[in-house]
C-alpha positions as CSV (number, residue, x, y, z in Angstrom):
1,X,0.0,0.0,0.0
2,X,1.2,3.6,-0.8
3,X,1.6,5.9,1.7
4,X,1.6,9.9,1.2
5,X,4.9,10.7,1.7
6,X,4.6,14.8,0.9
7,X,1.7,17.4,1.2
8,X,1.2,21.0,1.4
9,X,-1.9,22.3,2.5
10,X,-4.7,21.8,4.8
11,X,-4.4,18.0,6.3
12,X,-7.6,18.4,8.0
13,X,-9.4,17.5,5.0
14,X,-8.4,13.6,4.7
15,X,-10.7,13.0,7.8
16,X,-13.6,14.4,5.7
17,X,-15.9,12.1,3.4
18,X,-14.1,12.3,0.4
19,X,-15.2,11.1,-3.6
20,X,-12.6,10.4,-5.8
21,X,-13.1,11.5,-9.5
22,X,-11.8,9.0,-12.1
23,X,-12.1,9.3,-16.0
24,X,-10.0,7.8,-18.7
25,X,-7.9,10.5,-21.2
26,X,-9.9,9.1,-24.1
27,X,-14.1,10.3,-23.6
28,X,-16.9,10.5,-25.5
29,X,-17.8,13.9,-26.6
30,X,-21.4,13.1,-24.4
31,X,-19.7,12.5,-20.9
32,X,-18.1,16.2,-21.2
33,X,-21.0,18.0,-20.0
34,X,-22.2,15.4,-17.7
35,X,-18.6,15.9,-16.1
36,X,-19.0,19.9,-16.0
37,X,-22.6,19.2,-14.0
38,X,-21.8,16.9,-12.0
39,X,-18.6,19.3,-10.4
40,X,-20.9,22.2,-10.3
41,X,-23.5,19.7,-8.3
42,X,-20.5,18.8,-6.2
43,X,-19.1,22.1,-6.1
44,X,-23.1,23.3,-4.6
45,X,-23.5,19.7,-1.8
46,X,-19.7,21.1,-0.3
47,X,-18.6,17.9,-0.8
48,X,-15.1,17.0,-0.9
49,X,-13.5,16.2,-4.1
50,X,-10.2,14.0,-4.7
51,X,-8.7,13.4,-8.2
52,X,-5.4,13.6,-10.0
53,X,-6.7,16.6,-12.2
54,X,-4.1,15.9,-14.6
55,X,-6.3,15.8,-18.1
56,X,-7.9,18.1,-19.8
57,X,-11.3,17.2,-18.3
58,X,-10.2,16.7,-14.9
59,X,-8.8,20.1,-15.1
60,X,-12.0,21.6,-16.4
61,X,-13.3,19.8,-13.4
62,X,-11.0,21.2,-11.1
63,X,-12.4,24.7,-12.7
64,X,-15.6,24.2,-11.4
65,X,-14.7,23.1,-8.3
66,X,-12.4,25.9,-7.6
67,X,-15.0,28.6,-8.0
68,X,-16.8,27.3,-4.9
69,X,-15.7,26.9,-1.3
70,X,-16.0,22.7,-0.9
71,X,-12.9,20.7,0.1
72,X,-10.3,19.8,-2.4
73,X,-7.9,17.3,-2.2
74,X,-5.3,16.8,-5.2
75,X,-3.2,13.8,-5.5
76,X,0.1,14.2,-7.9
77,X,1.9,11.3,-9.5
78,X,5.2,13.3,-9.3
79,X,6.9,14.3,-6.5
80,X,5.4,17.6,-5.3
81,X,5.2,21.2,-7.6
82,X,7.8,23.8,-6.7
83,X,5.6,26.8,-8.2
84,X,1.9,26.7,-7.9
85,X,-1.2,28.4,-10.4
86,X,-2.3,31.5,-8.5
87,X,-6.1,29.8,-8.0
88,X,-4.2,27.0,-6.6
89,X,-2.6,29.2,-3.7
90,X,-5.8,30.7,-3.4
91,X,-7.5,27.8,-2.3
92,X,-4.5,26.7,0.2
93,X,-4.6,29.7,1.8
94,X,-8.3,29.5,2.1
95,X,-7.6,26.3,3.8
96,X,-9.5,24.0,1.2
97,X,-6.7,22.4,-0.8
98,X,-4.8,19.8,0.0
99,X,-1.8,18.4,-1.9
100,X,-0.4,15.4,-1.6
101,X,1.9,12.5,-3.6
102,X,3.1,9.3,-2.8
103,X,6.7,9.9,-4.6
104,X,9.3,11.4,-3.6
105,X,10.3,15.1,-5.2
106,X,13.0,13.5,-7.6
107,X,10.1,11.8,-9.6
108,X,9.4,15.0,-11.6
109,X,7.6,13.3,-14.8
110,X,3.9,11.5,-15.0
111,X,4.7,7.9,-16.0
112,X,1.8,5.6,-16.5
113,X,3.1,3.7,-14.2
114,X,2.7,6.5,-11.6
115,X,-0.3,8.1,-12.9
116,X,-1.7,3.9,-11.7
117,X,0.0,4.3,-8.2
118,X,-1.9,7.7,-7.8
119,X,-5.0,6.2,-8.8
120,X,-4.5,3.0,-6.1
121,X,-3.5,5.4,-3.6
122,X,-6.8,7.8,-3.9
123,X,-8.9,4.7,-4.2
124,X,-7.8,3.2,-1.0
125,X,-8.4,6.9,0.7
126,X,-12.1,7.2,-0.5
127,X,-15.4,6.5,0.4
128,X,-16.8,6.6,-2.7
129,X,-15.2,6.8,-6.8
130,X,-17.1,8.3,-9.5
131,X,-16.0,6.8,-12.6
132,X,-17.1,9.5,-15.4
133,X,-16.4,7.1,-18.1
134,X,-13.7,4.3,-18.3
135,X,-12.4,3.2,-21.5
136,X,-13.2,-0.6,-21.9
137,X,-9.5,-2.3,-21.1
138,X,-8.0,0.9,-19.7
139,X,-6.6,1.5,-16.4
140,X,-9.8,3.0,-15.1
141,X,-11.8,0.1,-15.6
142,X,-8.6,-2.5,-14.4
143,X,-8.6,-0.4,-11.5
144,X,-12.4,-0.5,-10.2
145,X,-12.8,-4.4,-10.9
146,X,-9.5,-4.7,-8.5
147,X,-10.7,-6.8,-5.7
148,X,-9.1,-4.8,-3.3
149,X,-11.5,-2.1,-3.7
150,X,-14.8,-4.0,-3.5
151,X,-16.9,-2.6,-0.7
152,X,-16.2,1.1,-2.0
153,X,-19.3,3.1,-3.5
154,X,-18.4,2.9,-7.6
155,X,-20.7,5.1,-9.4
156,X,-21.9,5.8,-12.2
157,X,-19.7,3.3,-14.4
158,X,-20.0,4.1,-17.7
159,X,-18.0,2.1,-21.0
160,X,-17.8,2.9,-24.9
């Protein structure tokens, strides 16, 4: 099991209930605006939101979320940023981000390889995942049919 080995930000937020938002690269142009309503009904409930954020939609995701005040929790698979986006700060100093990684600060690339740790590592700290769409094969869908995470909340799941 991974363990987070850097952070930055308020730590108070692991012991909140916390969903984990997954989605392969690769999506159907018809999940898109599902994913953008289902951050801004997130972003309204307060509830607190873990993901990587490293696509393109996860990022548009994070978007949403950061216009609101909810919980935040970002998990890198790299060793920790040395400069953050101004809207990132932001939401630090508010004390609704949190940062973490399981790798140390030498690992400064995404790898597949660590993009899958990351993606054990939030799974085994949620209550729930939210799988916007997993691409039929990919690592998405290899990681919610794991056996090690049955018992966890997995909604919706969605495949092409």
């Amino acid at each position: 099991m991974l363990e987070i080995i850097a952070y930055l930000g308020n730590t108070e937020l692991l012991k909140l209930p916390k969903t984990a938002f997954l989605c392969s690269r690769q999506v159907p142009a018809g999940v898109v605006l599902k994913c953008y309503d289902w951050a801004i009904a997130q972003r309204e409930a307060g509830r607190c939101i873990i993901s990587g954020f490293h696509s393109q939609l996860e990022k548009d995701v994070m978007h949403y979320l950061l216009k609101g005040k909810q919980p935040i929790i970002l998990v890198l698979a790299r060793g920790l940023k040395k400069r953050l986006e101004p809207e990132l700060k932001d939401a630090i100093n508010g004390k609704r981000l949190l940062i973490v990684t399981p790798f140390d600060k030498k690992i400064k690339r995404v790898t597949s390889e660590t993009a899958n740790q990351r993606n054990h590592l939030m799974a085994e700290m949620v209550d729930e995942i939210f799988v916007a769409y997993a691409l039929p094969g990919g690592n998405i869908e290899k990681l919610i049919t794991d056996i090690s995470f049955k018992g966890k909340t997995i909604s919706p799941f969605k495949t092409g």
